[in-house]
C-alpha positions in Angstrom: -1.0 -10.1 -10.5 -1.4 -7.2 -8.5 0.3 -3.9 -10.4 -1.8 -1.4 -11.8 -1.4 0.4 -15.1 -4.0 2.9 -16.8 -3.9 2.8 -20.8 -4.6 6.2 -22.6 -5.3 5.2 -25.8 -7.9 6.8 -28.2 -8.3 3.9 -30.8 -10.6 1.8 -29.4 -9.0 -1.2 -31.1 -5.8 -0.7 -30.0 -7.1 -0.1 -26.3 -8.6 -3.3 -26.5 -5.2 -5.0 -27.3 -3.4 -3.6 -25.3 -5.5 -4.2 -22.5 -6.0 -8.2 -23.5 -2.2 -8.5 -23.3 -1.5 -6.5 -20.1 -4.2 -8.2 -18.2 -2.3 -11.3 -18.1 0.5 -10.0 -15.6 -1.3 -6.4 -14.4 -4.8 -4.9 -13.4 -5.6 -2.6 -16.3 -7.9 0.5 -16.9 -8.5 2.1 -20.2 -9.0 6.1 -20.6 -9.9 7.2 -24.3 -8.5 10.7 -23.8 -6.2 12.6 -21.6 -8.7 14.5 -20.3 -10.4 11.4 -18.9 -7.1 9.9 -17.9 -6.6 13.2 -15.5 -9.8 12.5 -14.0 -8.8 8.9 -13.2 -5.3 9.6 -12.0 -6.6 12.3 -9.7 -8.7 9.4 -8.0 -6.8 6.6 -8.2 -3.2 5.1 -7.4 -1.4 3.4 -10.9 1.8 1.9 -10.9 2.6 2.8 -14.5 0.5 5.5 -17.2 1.3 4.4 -20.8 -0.1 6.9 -22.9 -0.3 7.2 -26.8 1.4 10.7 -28.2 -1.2 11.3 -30.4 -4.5 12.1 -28.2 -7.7 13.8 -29.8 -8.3 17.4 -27.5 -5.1 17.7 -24.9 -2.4 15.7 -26.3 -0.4 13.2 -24.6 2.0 16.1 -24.1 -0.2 17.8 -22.3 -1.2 15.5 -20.1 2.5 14.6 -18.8 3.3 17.9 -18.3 -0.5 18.6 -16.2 0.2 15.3 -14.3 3.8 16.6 -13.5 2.4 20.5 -12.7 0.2 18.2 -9.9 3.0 16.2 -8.0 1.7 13.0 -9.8 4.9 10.7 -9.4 3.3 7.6 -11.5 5.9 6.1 -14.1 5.0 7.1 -17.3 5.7 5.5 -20.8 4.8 7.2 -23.7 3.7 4.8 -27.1 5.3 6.9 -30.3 4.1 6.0 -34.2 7.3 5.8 -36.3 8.5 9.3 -37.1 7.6 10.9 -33.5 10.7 9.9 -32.1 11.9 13.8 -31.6 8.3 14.1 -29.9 9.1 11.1 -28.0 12.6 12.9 -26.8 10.7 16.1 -25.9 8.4 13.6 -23.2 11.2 12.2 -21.6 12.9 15.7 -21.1 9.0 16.3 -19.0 9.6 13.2 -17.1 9.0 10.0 -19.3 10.6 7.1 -18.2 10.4 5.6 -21.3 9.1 5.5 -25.3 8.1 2.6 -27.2 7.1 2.4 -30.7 4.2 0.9 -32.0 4.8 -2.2 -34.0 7.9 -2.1 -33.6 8.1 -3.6 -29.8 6.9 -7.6 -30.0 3.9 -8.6 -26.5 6.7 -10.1 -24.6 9.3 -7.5 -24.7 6.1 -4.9 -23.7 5.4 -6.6 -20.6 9.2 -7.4 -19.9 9.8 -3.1 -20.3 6.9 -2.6 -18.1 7.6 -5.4 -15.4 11.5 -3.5 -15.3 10.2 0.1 -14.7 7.4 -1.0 -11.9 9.9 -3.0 -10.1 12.7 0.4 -10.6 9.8 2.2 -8.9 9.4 -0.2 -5.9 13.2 -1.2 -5.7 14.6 0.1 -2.6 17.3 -1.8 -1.1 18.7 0.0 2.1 22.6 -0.7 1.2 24.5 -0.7 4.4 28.4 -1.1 4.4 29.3 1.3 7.3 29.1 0.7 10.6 26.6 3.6 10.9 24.4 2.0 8.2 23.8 -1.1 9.7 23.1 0.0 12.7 20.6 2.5 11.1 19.0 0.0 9.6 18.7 -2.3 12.5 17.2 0.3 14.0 14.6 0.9 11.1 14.0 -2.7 11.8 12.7 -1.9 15.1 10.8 0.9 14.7 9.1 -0.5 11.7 7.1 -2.8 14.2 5.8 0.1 16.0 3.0 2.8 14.7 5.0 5.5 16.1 5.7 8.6 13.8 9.2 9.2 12.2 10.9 11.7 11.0 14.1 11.2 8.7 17.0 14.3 8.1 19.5 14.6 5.9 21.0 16.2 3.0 19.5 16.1 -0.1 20.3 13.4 -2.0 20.9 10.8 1.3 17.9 8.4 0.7 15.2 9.5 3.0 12.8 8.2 0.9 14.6 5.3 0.7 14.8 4.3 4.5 10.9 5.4 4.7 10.1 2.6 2.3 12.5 0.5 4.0 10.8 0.9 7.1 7.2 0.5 5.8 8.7 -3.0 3.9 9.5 -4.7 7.1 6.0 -3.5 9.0 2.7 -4.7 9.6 1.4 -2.6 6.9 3.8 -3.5 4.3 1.1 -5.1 2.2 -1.1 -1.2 2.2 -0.3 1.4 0.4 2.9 3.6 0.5 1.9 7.2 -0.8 4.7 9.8 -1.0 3.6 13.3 -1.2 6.3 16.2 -2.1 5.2 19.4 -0.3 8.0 21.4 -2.4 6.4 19.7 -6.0 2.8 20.9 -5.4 1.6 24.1 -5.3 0.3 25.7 -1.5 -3.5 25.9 -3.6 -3.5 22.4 -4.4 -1.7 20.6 -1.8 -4.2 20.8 0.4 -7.0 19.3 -2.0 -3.7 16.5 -2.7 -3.9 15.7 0.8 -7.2 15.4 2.2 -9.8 15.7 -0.9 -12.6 17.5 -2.2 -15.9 17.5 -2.3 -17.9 17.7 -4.9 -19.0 21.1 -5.4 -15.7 23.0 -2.8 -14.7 25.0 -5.3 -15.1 25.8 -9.3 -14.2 22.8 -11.3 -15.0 20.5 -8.2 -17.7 18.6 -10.5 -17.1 15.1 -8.2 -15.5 13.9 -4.9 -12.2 13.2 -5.3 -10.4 11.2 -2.4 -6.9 12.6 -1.0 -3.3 10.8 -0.1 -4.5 10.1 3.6 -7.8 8.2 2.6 -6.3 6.8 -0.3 -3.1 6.0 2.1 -5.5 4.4 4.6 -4.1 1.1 6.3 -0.5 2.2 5.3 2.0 4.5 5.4 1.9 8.0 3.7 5.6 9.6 3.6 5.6 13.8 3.5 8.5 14.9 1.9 10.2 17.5 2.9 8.0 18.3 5.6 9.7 21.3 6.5 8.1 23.3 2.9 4.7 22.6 4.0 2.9 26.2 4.6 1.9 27.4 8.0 -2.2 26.9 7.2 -2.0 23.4 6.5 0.3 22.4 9.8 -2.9 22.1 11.9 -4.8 19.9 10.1 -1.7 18.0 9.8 -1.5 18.2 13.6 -5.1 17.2 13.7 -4.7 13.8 11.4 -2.2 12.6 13.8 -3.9 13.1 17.0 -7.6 11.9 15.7 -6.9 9.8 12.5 -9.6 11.8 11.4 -9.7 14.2 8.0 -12.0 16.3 6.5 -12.2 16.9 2.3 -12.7 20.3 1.4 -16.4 21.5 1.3 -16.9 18.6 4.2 -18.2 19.6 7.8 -16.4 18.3 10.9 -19.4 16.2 11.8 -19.0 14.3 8.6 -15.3 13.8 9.1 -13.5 10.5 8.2 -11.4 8.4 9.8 -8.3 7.5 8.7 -5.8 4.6 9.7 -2.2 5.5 8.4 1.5 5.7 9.4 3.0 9.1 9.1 7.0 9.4 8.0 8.0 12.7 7.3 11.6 13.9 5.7 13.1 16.7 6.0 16.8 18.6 4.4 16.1 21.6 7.1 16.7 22.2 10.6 13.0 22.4 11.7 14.1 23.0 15.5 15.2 26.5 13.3 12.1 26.9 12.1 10.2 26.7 14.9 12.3 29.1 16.7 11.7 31.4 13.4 7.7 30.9 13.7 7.8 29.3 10.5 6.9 25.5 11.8 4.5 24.9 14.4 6.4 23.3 17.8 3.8 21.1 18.6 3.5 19.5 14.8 7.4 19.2 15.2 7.3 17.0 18.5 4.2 15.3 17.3 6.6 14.1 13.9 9.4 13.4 15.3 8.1 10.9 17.9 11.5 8.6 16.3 14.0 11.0 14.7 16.2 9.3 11.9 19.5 11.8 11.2 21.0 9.6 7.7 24.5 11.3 7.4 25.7 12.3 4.1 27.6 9.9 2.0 31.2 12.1 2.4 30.8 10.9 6.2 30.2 7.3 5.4 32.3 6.7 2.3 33.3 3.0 3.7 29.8 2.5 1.8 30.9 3.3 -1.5 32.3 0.4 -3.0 28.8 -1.6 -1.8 26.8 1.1 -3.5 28.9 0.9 -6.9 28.3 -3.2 -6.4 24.7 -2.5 -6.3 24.2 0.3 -8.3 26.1 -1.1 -11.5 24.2 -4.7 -11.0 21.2 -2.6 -11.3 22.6 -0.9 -14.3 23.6 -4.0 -15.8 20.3 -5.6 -15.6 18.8 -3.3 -17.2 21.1 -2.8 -19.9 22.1 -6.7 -20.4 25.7 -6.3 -19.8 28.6 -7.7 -17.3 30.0 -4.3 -15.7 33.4 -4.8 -13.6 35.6 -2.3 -12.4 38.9 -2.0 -10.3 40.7 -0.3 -7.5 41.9 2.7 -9.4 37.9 3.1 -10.0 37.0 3.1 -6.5 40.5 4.9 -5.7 38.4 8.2 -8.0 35.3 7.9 -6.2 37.0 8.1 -2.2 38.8 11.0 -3.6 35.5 13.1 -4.0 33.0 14.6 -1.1 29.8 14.1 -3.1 27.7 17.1 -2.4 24.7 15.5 -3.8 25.4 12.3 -1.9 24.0 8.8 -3.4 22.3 10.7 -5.9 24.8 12.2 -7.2 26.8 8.8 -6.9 24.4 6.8 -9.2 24.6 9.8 -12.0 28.7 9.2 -12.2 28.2 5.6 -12.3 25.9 5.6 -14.9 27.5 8.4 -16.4 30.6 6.7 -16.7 28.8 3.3 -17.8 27.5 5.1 -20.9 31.1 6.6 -21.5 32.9 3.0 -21.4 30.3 1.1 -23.3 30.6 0.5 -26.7 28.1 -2.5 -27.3 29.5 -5.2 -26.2 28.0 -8.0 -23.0 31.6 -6.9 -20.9 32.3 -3.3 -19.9 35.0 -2.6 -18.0 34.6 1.2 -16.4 37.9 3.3 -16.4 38.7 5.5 -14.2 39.6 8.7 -17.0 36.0 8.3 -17.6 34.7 9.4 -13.8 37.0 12.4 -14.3 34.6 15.4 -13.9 33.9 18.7 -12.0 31.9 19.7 -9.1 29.5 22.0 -11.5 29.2 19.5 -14.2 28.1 16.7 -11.9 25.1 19.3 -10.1 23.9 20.5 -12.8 23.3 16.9 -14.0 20.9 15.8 -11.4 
């Protein structure tokens, strides 16, 4: 036991169940409203929300679409009464992972749903068919044994993320905390509070302290993604964290800072050496990041690792769907033909895309390749 999952769930009955059941595999806290359950997340690191639709004050609605507005990146499954299903739909358009129906979905098949989407969370094979892979990831190997900071380029779409994780997996702090903050999800007023706290009392609707990524991080590895979005104010106490492992909530004077023991990784789709020469990214945060710069070339440069990725990618997609997938050379013949502008991204959406297209309900698919023909525009604007 070890995963963490928060329960929003007004009837206190059904809370109670829930959490009897879900204690037996995860560590479980209970929040009777949405308004509490903010409160929590914004304190605390879960695994996995599930959250009833039907909340007295903000609804579950609400509170996806307020955790979403906040760069909170915790799996969430929504719990739908019969005849909320269109409700349902609207939640996983917001970001949802999932819906499950009350009485409808037996103990074991809950904990089975929920054991899938955690582990889809923390599943991050580095797949490595190219020469260039491999020795990226020997590399990553290398580095992870060091405390040294990294910063990883790329396209979008190239698994940055992906190699960061792999990276903290194989270090001395792989059994800490890996916390990914998004500087282009949050908004410049709030990342700062994301990032190194509050106090209670900073500003209006400060009513208690709240802890940020790099205390909550503490011992581990916090990843900043897409570094190169993060505004010019906040680069210094950036700077500042790596130099003195030291950070200071808001409303918090320097002699009261705290110390902080964490790995930075940062990511990046932009040429910061351009940015600093345009005054828009501090030089001395650059050099300070990039102690180990990672370049991850984009997949249209590495295609010899296509046909692992398919491997992988439709074994995952199997799994989850309790199917056989195969496929054959005029498949993979389809995907060498394209440049894949959104990289592996972009390649898992065909794959699945086409796994949806060639199943009709049966254990054996067989994927053909009239159902990977597509267009540049239709393939973007899916992802």
């Amino acid at each position: 036991m070890g995963n963490s999952i928060l329960v929003v769930e007004d009837d206190v009955q059904v809370a109670k169940s829930l959490s009897d059941l879900l204690s037996r595999d995860f560590k479980v806290s209970v929040a009777y409203s949405a308004e509490s359950a903010l409160e929590i997340l914004s304190e605390n690191d879960f695994d996995l929300v599930l959250c009833d639709l039907k909340l007295p004050g903000m609804s579950g609605l609400d509170l996806l679409r307020k955790v979403k507005s906040l760069g909170i990146n915790t799996p969430f499954v929504v719990l739908t009464a019969f005849g909320d299903i269109p409700t349902a739909v609207e939640a996983m358009k917001l970001g949802a992972v999932d819906f499950i129906r009350k009485g409808e979905t037996s103990p074991d098949e809950l904990i089975t749903r929920i054991r899938d989407i955690i582990e889809d969370k923390y599943e991050f094979e580095f797949i490595a068919g190219s020469e260039v892979m491999k020795n990226l990831a020997a590399l990553a190997r290398k580095i992870a044994k060091t405390d040294s900071t990294v910063l990883i380029m790329g396209e979008s779409g190239v698994g940055k993320e992906v190699l960061a994780r792999y990276i903290h997996k194989y270090s001395p702090r792989a059994h800490k905390p890996f916390l990914a903050v998004n500087m282009s999800a949050i908004p410049d007023t709030l990342l700062e509070a994301e990032l190194f706290g509050y106090e209670k009392g900073a500003f209006t609707g400060a009513e208690k302290r709240k802890l940020g990524k790099f205390e909550l991080a503490s011992g581990g590895t916090i990843l900043l993604d897409e570094i190169g979005d993060m505004p010019l104010h906040l680069q210094p106490k950036i700077l500042r964290v790596i130099q003195e492992k030291k950070i200071e909530r808001l409303g918090q004077g320097s002699v009261n800072s705290v110390s902080v023991d964490v790995r930075v990784i940062s990511t990046t789709n932009k040429d910061l050496e351009n940015l600093v020469k345009e005054g828009k990214f501090r030089e001395d945060l650059y050099y300070r990041l990039s102690v180990i710069p990672i370049k991850i070339p984009p997949l249209r440069e590495r295609k010899e690792d296509i046909p692992y990725l398919t491997d992988y990618f439709f074994r995952k997609l199997g799994r989850k769907y309790g199917v056989e997938i195969v496929w054959d050379k005029d498949f993979l013949s389809k995907l060498f033909e394209y440049d894949w502008p959104g990289n592996v991204r972009e390649l898992y959406n065909v794959l699945e895309r086409a796994f949806i297209l060639s199943w009709s309900g049966q254990k054996n698919v067989k994927v053909l390749p009239e159902n990977i023909i597509f267009s540049t525009s239709d393939l973007i604007s899916a992802l």
